[in-house]
N, C-alpha and C positions, 0 to 999 in steps of 0.2 A: 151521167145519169146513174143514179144507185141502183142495184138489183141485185140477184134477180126478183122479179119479181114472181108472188107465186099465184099460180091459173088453174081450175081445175080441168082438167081436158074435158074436151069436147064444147065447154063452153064459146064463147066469143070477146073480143078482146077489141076494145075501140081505144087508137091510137089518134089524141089530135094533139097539133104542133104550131107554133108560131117561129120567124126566121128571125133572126136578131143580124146585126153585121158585127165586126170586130170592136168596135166604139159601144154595142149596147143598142146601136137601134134597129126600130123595130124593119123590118125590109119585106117584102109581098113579091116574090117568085113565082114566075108564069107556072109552076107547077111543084110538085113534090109528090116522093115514090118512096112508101114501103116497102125494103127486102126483109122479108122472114128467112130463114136459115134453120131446116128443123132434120129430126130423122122420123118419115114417116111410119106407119101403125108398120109396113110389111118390113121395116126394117134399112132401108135407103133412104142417105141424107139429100135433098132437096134444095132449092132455092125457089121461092115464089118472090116478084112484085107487085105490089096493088098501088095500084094511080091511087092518090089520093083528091079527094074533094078539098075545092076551097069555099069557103065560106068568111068572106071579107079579109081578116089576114090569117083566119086559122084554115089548117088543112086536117082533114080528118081519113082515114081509113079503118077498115073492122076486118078483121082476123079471125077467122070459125080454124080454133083451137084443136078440133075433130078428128086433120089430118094427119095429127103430129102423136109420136108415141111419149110415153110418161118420159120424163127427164127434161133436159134444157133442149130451147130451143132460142135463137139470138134476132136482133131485130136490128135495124139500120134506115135512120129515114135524113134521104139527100132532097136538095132541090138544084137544077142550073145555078151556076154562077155563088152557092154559097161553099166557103173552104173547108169546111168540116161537115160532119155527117153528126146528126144524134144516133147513139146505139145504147144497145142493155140488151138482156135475156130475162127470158120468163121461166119458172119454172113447174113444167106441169106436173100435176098430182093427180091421184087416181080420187074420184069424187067420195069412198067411200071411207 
């Protein structure tokens, strides 16, 4: 996945995914989890997951941007049983 991509902080960030298997098809996993990876406003790098929703084969999760201080922050989304993980980084900016 290319990136980073660029966020302006404090905003919010909606993350939806579909699973594929090794061959290209499409595959619906009992679940999938966002890890964000950030350094928040006081200064400490972090780890959050957010369950994501599924919604037929798409899963979605939302991200409040808010916690994280200006600079890179990395993302990572698995589910059971697939062998690679999607990841990228965003890069936050000061709104002004």
């Amino acid at each position: 996945m290319p990136g980073p991509y660029n966020v302006t902080q404090g905003s919010t960030v909606e993350f939806t995914v579909e699973f594929f298997d090794a061959s290209g098809v499409l595959t619906t996993p009992t679940s999938a989890t966002l890890v964000m990876t950030y350094t928040t406003v006081v200064g400490s790098t972090t780890t959050q997951s957010v369950n994501m929703t599924q919604s037929g084969s798409f899963f979605t999760a939302i991200w409040g941007s808010g916690v994280a201080k200006l600079g890179l922050a990395t993302f990572s989304i698995g589910a059971p049983g697939q062998a690679t993980a999607t990841t990228g980084s965003l890069r936050l900016l000061n709104s002004s």
